[in-house]
C-alpha positions as CSV (number, residue, x, y, z in Angstrom):
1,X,-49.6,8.8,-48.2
2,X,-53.2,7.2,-47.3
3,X,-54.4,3.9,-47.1
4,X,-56.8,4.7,-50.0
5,X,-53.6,5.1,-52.4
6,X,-51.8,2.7,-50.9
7,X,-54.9,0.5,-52.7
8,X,-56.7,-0.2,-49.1
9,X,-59.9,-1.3,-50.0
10,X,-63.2,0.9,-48.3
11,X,-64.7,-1.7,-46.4
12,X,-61.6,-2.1,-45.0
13,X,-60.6,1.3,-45.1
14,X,-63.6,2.5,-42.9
15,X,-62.8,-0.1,-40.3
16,X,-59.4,0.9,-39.8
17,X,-60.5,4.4,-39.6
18,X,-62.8,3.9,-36.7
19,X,-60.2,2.1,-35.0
20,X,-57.7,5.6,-35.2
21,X,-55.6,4.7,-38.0
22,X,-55.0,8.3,-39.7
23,X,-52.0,7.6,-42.2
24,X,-50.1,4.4,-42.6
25,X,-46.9,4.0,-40.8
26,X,-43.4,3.2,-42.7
27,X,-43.9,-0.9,-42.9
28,X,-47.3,-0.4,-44.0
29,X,-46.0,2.0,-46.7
30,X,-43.5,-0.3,-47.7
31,X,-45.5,-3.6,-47.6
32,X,-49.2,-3.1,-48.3
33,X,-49.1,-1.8,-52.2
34,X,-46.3,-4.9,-52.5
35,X,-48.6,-7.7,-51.2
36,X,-51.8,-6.1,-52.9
37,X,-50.0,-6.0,-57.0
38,X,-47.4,-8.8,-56.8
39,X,-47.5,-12.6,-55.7
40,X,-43.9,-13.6,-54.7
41,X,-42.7,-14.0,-50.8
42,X,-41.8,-11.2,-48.5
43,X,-39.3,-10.6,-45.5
44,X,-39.8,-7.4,-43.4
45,X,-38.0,-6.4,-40.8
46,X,-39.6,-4.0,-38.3
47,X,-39.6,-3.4,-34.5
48,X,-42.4,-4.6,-32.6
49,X,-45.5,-2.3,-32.5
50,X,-44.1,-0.6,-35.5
51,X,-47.8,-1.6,-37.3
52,X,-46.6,-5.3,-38.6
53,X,-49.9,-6.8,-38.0
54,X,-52.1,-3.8,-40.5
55,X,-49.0,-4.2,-42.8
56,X,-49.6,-8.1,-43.5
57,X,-53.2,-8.4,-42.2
58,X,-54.9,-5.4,-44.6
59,X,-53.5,-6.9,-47.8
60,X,-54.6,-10.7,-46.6
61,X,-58.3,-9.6,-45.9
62,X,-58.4,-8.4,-49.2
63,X,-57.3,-11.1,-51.3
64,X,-59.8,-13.7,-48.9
65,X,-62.8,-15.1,-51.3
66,X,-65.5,-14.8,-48.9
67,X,-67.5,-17.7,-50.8
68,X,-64.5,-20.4,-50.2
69,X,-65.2,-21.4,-46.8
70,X,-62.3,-23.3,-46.1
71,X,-58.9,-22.2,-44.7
72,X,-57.3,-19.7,-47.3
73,X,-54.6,-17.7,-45.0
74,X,-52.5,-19.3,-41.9
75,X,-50.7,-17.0,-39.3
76,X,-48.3,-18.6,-37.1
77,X,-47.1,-17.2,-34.1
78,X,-45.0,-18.0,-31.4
79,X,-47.2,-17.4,-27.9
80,X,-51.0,-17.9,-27.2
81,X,-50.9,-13.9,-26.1
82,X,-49.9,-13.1,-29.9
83,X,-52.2,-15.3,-31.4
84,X,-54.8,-14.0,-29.5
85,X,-53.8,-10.5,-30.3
86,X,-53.5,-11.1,-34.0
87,X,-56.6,-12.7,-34.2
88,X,-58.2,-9.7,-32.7
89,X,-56.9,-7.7,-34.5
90,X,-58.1,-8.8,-37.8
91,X,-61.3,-9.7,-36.5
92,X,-61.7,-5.8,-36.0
93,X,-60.0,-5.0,-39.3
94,X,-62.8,-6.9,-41.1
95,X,-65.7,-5.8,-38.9
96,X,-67.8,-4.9,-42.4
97,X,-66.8,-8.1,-44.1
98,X,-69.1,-9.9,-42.3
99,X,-68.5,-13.7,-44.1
100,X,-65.0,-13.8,-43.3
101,X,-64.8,-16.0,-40.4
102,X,-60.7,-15.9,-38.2
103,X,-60.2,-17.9,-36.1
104,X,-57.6,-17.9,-33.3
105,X,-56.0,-21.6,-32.1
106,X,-53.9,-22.4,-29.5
107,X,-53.1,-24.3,-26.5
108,X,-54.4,-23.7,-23.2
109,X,-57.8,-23.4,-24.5
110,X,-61.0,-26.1,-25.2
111,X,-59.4,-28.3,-28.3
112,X,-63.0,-29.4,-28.7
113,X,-64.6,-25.4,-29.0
114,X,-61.8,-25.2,-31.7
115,X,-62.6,-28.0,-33.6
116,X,-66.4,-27.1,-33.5
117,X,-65.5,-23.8,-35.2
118,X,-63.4,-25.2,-37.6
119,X,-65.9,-27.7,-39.0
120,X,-68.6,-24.3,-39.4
121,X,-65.8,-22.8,-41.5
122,X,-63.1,-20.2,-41.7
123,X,-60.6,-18.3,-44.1
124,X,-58.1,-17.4,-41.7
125,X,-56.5,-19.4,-39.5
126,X,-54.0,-17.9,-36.6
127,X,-52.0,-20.9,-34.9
128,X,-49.5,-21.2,-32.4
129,X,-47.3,-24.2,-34.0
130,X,-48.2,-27.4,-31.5
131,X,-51.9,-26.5,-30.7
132,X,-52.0,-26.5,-35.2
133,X,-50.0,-29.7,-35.5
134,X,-52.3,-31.4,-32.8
135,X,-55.4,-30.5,-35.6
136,X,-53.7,-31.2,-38.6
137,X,-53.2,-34.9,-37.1
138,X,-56.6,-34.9,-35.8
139,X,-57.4,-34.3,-39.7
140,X,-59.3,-31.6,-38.1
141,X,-57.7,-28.8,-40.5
142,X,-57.0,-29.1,-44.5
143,X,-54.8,-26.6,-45.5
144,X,-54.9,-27.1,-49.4
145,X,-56.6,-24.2,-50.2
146,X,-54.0,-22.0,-48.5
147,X,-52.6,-18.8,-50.6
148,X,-50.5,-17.5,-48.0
149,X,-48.6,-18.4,-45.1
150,X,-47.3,-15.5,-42.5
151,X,-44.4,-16.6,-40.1
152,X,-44.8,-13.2,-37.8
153,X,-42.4,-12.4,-34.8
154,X,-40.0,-15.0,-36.9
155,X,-37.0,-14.8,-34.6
156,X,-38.9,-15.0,-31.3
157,X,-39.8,-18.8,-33.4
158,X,-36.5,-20.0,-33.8
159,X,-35.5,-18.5,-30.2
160,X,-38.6,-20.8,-28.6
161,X,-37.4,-23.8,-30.8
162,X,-40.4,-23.9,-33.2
163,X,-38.1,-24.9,-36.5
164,X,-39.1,-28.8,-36.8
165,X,-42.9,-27.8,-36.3
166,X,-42.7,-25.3,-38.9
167,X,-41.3,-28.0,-41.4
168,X,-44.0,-30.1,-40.3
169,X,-46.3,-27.3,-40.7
170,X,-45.4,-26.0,-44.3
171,X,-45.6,-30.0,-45.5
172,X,-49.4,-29.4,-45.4
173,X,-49.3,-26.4,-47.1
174,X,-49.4,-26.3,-51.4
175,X,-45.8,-25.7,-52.8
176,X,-47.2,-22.2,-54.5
177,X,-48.0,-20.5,-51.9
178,X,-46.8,-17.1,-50.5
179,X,-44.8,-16.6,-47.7
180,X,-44.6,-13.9,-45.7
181,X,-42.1,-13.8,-42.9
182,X,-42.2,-10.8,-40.6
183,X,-39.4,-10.2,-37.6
184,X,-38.0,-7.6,-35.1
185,X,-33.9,-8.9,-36.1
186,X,-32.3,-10.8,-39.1
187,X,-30.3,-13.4,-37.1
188,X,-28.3,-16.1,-39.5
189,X,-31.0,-18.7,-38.9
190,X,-33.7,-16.3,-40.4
191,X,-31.8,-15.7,-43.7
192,X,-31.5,-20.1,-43.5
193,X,-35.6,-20.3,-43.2
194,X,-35.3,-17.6,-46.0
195,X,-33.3,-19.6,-48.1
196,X,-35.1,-22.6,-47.5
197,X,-38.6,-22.0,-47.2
198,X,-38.9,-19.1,-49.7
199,X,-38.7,-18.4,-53.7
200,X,-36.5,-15.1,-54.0
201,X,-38.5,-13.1,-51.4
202,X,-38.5,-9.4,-51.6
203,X,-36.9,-7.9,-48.7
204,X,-37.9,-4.9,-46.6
205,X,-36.1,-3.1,-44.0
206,X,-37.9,0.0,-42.0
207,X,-34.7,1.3,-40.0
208,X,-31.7,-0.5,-39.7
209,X,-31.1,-4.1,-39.9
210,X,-31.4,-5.7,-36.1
211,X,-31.3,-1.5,-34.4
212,X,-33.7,-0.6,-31.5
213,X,-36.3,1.6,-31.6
214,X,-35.8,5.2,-32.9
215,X,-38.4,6.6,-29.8
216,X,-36.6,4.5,-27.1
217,X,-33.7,5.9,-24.5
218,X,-31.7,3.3,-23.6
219,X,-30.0,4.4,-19.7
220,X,-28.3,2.1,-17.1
221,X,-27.5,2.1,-13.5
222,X,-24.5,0.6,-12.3
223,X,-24.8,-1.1,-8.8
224,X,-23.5,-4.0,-6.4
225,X,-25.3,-6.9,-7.3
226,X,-26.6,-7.2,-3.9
227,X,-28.4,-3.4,-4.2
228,X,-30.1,-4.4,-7.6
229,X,-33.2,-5.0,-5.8
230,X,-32.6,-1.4,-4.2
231,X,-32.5,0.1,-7.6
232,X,-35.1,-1.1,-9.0
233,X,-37.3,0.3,-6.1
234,X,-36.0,3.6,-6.4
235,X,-36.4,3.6,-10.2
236,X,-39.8,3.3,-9.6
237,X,-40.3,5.9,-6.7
238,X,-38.5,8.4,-9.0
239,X,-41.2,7.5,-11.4
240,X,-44.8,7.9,-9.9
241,X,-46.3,7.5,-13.0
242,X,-44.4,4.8,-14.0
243,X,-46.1,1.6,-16.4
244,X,-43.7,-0.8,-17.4
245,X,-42.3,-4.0,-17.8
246,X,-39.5,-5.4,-15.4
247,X,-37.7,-8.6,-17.2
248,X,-36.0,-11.4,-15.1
249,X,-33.6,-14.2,-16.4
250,X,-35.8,-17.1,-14.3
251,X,-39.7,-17.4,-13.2
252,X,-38.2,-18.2,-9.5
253,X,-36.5,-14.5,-9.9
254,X,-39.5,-13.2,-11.0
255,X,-42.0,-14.2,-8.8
256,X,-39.6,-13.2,-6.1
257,X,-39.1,-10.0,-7.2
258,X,-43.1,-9.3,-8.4
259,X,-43.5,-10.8,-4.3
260,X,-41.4,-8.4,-2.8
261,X,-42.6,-5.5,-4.8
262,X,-45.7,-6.2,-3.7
263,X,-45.3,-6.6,0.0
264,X,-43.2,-3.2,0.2
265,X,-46.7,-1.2,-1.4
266,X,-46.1,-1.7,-5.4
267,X,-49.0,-2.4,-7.5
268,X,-47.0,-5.6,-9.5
269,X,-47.1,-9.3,-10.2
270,X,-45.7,-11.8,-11.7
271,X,-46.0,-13.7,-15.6
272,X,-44.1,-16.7,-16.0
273,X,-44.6,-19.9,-17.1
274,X,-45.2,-21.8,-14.1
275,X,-49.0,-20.1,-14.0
276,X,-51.8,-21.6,-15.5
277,X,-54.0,-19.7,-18.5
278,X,-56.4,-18.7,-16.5
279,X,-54.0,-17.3,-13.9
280,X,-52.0,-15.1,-16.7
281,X,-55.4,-13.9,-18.2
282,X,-56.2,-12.4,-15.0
283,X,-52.9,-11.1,-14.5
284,X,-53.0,-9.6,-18.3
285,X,-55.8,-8.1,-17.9
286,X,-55.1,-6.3,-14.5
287,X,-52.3,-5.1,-16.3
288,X,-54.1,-3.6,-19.4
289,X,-56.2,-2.0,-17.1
290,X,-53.5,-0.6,-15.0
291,X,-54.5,-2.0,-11.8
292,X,-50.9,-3.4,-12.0
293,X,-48.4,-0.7,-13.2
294,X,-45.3,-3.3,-12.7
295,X,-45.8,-6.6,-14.4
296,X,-42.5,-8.4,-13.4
297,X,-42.1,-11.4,-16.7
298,X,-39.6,-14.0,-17.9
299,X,-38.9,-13.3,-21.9
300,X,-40.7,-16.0,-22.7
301,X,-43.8,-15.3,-20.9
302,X,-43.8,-11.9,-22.4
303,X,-43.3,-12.6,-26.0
304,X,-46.2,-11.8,-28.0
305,X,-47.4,-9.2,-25.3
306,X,-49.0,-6.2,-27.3
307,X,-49.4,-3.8,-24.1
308,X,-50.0,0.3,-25.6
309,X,-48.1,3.2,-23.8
310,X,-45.7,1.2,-21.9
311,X,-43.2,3.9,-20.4
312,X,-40.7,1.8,-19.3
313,X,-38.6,-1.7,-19.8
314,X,-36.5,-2.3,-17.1
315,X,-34.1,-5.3,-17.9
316,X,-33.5,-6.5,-13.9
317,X,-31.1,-9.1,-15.6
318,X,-29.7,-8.5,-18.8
319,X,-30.3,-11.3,-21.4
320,X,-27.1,-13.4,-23.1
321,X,-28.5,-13.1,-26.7
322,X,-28.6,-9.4,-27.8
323,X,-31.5,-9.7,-30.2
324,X,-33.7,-10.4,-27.1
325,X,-33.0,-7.1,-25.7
326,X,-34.0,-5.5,-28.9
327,X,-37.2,-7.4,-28.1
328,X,-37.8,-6.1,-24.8
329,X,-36.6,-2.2,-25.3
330,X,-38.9,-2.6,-28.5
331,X,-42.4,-2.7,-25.9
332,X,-41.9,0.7,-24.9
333,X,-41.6,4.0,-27.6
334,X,-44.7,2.4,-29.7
335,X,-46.7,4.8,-32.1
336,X,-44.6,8.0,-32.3
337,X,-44.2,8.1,-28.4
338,X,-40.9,8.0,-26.7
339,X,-39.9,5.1,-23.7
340,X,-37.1,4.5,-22.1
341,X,-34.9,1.4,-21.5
342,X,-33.7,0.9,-18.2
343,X,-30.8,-1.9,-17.7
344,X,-29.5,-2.4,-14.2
345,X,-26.1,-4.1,-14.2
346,X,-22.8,-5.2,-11.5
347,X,-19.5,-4.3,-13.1
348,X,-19.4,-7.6,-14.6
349,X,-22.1,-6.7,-17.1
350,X,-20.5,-4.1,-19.1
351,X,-19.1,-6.3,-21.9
352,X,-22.8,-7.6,-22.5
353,X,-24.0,-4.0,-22.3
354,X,-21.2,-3.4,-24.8
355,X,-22.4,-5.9,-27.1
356,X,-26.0,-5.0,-26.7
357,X,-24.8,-1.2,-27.6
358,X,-23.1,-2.6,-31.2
359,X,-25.9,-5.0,-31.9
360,X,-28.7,-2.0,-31.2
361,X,-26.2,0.9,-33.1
362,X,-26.7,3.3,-30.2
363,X,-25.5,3.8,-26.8
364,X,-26.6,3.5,-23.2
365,X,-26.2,6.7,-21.1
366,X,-24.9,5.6,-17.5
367,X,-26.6,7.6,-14.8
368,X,-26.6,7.9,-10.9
369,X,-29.1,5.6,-9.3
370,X,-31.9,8.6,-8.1
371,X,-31.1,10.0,-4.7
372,X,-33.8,9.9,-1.6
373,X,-33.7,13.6,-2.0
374,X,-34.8,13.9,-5.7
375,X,-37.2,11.1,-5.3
376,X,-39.0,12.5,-2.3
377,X,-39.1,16.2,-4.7
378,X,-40.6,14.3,-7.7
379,X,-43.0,12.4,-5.9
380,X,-44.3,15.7,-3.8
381,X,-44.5,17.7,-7.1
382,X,-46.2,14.7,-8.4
383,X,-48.8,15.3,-6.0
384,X,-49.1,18.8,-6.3
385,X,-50.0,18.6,-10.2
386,X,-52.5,15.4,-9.0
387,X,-54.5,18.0,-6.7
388,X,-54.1,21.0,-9.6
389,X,-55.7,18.2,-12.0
390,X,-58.2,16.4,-10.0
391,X,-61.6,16.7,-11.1
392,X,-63.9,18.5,-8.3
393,X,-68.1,17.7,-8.4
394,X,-69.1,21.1,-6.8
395,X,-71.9,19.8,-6.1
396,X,-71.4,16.8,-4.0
397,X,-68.5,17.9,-2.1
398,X,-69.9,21.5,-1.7
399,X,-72.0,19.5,1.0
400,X,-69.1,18.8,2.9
401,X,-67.1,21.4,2.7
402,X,-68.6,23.9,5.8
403,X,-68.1,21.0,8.1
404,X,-64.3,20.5,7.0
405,X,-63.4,23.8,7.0
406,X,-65.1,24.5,10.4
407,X,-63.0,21.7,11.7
408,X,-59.9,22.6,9.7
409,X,-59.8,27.0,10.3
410,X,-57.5,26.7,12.9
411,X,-55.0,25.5,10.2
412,X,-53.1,28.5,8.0
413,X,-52.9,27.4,4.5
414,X,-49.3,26.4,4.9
415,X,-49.8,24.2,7.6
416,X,-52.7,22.4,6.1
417,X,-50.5,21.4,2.7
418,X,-47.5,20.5,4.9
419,X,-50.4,18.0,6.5
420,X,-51.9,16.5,3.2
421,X,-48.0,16.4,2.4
422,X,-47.4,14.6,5.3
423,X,-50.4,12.2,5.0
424,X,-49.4,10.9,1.7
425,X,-45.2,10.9,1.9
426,X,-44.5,9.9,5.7
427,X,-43.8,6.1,4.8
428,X,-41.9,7.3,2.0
429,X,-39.8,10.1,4.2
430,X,-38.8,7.5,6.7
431,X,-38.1,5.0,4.2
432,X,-35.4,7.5,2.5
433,X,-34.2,9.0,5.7
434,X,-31.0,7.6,6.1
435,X,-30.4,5.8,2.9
436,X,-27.1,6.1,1.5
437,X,-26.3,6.7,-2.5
438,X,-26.1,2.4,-4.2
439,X,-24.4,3.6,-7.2
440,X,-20.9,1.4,-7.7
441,X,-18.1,3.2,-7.7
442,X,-14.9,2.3,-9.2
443,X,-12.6,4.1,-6.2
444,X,-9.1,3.5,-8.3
445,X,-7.9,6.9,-10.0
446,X,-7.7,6.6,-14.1
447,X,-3.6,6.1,-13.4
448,X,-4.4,3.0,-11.7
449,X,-6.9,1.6,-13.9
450,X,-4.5,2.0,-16.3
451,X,-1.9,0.4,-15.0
452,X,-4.5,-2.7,-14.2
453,X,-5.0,-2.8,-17.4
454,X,-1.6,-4.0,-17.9
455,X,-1.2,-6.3,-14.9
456,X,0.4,-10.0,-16.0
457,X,-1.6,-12.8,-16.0
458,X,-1.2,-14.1,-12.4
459,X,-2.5,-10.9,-11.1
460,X,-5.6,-11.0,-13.3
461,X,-6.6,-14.4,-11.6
462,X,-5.7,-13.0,-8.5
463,X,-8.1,-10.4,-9.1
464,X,-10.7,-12.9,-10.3
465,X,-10.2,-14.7,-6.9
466,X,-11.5,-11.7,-5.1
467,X,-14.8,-11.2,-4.0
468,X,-16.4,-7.6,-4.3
469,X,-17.3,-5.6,-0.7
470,X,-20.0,-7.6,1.8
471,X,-19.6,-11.0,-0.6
472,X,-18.0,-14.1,-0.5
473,X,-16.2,-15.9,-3.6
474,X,-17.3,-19.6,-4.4
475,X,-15.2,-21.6,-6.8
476,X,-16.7,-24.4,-8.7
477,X,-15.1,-27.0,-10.7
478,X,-17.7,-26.2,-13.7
479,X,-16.5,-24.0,-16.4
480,X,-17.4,-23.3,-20.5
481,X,-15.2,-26.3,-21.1
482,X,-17.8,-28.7,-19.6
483,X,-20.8,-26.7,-21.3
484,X,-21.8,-24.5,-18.6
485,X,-22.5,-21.3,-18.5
486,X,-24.3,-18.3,-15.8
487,X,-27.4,-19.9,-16.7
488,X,-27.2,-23.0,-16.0
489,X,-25.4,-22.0,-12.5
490,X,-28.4,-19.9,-11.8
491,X,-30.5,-23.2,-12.3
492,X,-28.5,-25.6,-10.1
493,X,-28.1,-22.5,-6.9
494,X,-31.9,-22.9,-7.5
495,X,-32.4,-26.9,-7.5
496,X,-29.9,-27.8,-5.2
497,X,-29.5,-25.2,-2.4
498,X,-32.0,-25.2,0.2
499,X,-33.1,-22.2,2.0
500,X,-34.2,-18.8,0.4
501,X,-33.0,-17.8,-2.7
502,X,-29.2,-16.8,-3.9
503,X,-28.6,-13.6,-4.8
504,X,-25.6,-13.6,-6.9
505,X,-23.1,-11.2,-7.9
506,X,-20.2,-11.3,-10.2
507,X,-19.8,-14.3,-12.2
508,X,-16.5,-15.5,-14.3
509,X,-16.6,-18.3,-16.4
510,X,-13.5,-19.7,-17.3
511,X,-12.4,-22.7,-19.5
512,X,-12.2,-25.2,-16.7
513,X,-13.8,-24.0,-13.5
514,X,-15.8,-20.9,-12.2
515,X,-15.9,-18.2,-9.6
516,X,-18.8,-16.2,-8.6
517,X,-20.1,-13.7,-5.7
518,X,-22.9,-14.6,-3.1
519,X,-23.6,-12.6,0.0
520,X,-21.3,-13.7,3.0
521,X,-23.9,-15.1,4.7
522,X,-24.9,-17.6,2.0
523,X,-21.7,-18.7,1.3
524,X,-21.2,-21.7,4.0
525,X,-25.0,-22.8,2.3
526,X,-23.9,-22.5,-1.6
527,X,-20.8,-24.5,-0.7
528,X,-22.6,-27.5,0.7
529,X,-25.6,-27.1,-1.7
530,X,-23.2,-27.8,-4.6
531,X,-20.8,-30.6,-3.2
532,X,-21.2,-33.8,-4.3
533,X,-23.8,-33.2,-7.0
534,X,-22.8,-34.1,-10.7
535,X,-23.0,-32.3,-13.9
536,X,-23.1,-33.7,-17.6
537,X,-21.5,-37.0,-15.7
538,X,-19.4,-35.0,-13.9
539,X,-18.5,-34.7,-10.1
540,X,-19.2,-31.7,-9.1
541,X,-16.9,-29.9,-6.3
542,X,-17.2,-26.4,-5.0
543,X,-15.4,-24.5,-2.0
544,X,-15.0,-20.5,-0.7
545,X,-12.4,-19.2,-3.2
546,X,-8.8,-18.8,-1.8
547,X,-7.5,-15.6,-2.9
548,X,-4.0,-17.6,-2.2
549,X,-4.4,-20.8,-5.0
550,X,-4.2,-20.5,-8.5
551,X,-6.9,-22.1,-9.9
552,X,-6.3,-21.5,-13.8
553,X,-3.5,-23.5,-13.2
554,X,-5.2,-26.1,-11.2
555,X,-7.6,-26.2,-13.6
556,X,-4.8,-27.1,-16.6
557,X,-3.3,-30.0,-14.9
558,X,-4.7,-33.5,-15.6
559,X,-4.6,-37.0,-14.0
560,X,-3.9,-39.9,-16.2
561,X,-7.4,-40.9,-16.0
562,X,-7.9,-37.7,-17.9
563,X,-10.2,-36.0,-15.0
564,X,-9.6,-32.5,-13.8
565,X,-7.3,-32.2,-10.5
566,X,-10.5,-30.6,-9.0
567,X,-12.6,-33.8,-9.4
568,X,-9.2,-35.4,-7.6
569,X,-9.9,-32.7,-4.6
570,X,-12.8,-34.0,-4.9
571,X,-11.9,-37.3,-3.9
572,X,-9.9,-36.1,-1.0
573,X,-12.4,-34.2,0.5
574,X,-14.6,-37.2,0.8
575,X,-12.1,-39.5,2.2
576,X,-11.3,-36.9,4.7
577,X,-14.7,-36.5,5.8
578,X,-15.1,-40.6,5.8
579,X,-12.4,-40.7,8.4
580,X,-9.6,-41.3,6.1
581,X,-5.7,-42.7,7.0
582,X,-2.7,-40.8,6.2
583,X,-2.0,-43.6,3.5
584,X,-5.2,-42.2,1.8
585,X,-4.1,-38.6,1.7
586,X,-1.0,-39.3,0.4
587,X,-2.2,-41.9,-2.3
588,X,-4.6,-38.6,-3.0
589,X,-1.6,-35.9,-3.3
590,X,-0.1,-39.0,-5.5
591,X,-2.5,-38.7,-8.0
């Protein structure tokens, strides 16, 4: 099909067709003749960079009166990056429909430039939810000539927490007007919004309900959690072309991570929350121009990033909600082109990877973490196709070249490429001389594993007890009883051990306590760290696991004051360290 018979209009039509657009892609197919012949409410369901923004923005342009100059059309987005992006975009969509006026708002930008353009007049309003609500109080915006409301990336909304503002939001807005709600998954809460904001919306589905991309591999590397850092590097060696997006569960991880990548020769940085506008414009744009090849980001720095020919997501840290990984692999594989996936993950992590493979319908393909040797081979023949390619000006460096080769005739051709070789790969050859293979291997036979699998239940908290090679086990009276789960451990290693950061390894979270892996020589640190501090009103008590104590036991038994026997550990300890009697012990052991 064309845009003309899908009932594109030729203003619009030419626009589009300077910009590239040849033929439209499956959601445009699907939503465009929809929103241009009927008037009732819409849910699509696309990946990201599947052409959402032509499918919704085209048909809106279209049915704009360019003589009401007042607010006709409201986007809502979740990030200032997509709002920006959006805005853009339909800014260029209706370069030759020059009275309609779109304007971008949201925070992090003059309120006061805002206003100014809003009181000049426009049709089409793109809003990130607080920055919108801020004007609507103001009485800076009327929204009662609004047709048409688009909620676009709609899950990414509920994940950031934006329901109460879009009820605040849609009380400004006439009851007849049409609502368009566009998103990468269909969690439960989306059909809710469905069901409550919408009158018996027409859905479309391009793919599969809540699948990945069709163009995107999805591979893993299985490592010690202490080599993750180690794997990441070598992904990117083995990848000299390489322009992608490495995701981190916290900004302190990520600015870490975008740190050290840095100082060991990477062209990366960091995008998290903790930097101002004006910091992640810079770091945006050095990105879109490839200056920066890594760009190291927290999910929610990243949502609403519209970055073209990504080759590679790399998920350093592997998200709890499934849908968010859909998000991220979704970046890469854009337009017809292919991308690839990347997850790097302990032992631990295979039941999420499991439940990622069953909430995406495909699965990953585990492969050996690249070896010194093949690196040091790609990156050489990566060279060799750089000189084949380079462009030569005859001109300006036929100057040169009698001097050069005068100096340079001694060499045979052999020797001079081993030396250009050698100029550009020496840091790199003694970086990989003696490196070893990180993969993890599991070093029971398949008979054994078997027979694991069957062990009683003592012996599986035995095994839980035990800390993986080169790490120490830390138990900690915390588990999902009390509400806490790996993320909120990551956040209180962070707040309330001092020192460099805690790498951590295996984590299980059990009913009424947890274990976890830190290197050995962090342990003694963790330990202290977490003593003594209190969580959701409760004491909080942590010590090196002993491979000797059951603690799922421990952790079952309760004093008559209804507290854990850990919190009564707790008490001991600090008498003990107070210079307690040997009435106080036993009064403890009592308890």
């Amino acid at each position: 099909m064309t845009f003309e018979e899908l009932g594109v209009r030729d203003d619009l039509r030419r626009a589009i067709e300077e910009l590239g657009f040849e033929s439209p892609m499956p959601v445009q197919e699907k939503v465009i003749p929809h929103l241009l012949s009927e008037d009732g409410d819409v849910v699509a369901l696309a990946q990201t960079g599947t052409g959402k923004t032509a499918a919704f923005g085209l048909p809106l342009l279209q049915r704009i009166d360019p003589d009401i100059n007042r607010p006709q059309a409201l986007i809502l987005s979740p990030t200032r990056e997509l709002c920006l992006q959006i805005g853009s975009d339909l800014a260029d969509f209706s370069k030759y429909m020059p009275q309609v006026k779109v304007l971008p708002v949201y925070g992090g930008s003059s309120i006061e430039s805002q206003i100014r353009t809003l009181k000049k007049g426009v049709q089409i309003i793109v809003a990130t939810p607080g920055r919108l609500i801020d004007l609507i109080k103001r009485g800076v915006v009327k929204l009662d000539d609004v047709h048409t409301v688009v909620l676009d990336e709609a899950d990414e909304m509920l994940n950031m927490g934006f329901l109460d503002s879009i009820d605040e939001i849609l009380a400004s807005v006439p009851d007849n007007r049409k609502m368009l709600m566009f998103s990468a998954t269909m969690p439960d809460e989306i059909a809710r919004i469905a069901k409550k904001y919408m009158h018996d919306p027409v859905e479309f589905v391009v793919g599969n309900r809540n699948e990945g991309s069709a163009n995107v591999n999805h591979i893993y590397y299985m490592v010690n959690a202490r080599d993750k850092y180690l794997a990441l590097k070598r992904i990117a060696d083995d990848n000299p072309n390489i322009y992608g997006i490495v995701f981190c569960r916290t900004r302190r991880d990520t600015q870490e991570i975008a740190d050290r990548l840095i100082a060991d020769g990477y062209n990366a940085d960091a995008l998290h929350g903790d930097l101002s506008q004006q910091q992640r414009d810079i770091v945006m744009r050095k990105f879109r121009d490839r200056v920066i090849t890594l760009l190291v980001a927290t999910d929610v720095a990243a949502r609403g990033l519209d970055v073209d020919d990504l080759t590679h997501v790399i998920n350093y840290g592997l998200p709890d909600d499934p849908a968010v990984y859909t998000h991220r692999s979704g970046r890469t594989g854009r337009a017809g082109k292919t991308g690839v996936s990347v997850a790097i993950i302990h032992s631990r992590e295979k039941g999420k990877l499991r439940e990622i493979e069953k909430k995406i319908g495909k699965k990953f393909e585990r492969k050996e973490v690249p070896t010194p040797q093949h690196i040091i081979e790609k990156q050489l023949y990566n060279l060799a196709d750089r000189i084949e390619k380079v462009k030569v000006d005859e001109e300006e460096i036929g100057k040169y070249i009698p001097g050069v080769s005068r100096k340079l005739e001694w060499l045979s051709a052999e020797d001079l490429l081993k030396r250009v070789m050698s100029l550009e790969f020496n840091r790199l050859l003694d970086y990989y001389r003696d490196a070893p293979k990180i993969d993890f291997i599991d070093e029971k036979p398949s008979k054994e594993r078997k027979k694991d699998s069957r062990k009683p239940a003592n012996d599986a908290e035995k095994d839980r007890r035990t800390a993986e090679k080169g790490m120490e086990r830390i138990y900690i009276n915390l588990g999902k009883a009390d509400g806490f789960f790996a993320g909120n451990l990551i956040d209180m290693l962070n707040h309330t051990v001092t020192g460099k950061r805690v790498d951590v390894g295996r984590i299980d979270l059990m009913p009424g306590y947890s274990l976890f892996d830190v290197n050995s020589a962090d342990a003694r640190r963790v330990v202290e760290g977490l003593r003594g501090g209190e969580w959701m009103g409760k004491r909080v008590y942590s010590e090196i696991a002993d491979t000797k104590k059951d603690y799922a036991q421990a952790s079952k038994r309760k004093t008559k004051r209804g507290q854990d026997d850990e919190e009564t550990t707790y008490d001991y300890f600090l008498k003990k360290n107070r210079g307690g009697t040997k009435k106080a012990t036993k009064k403890t052991k009592k308890r």
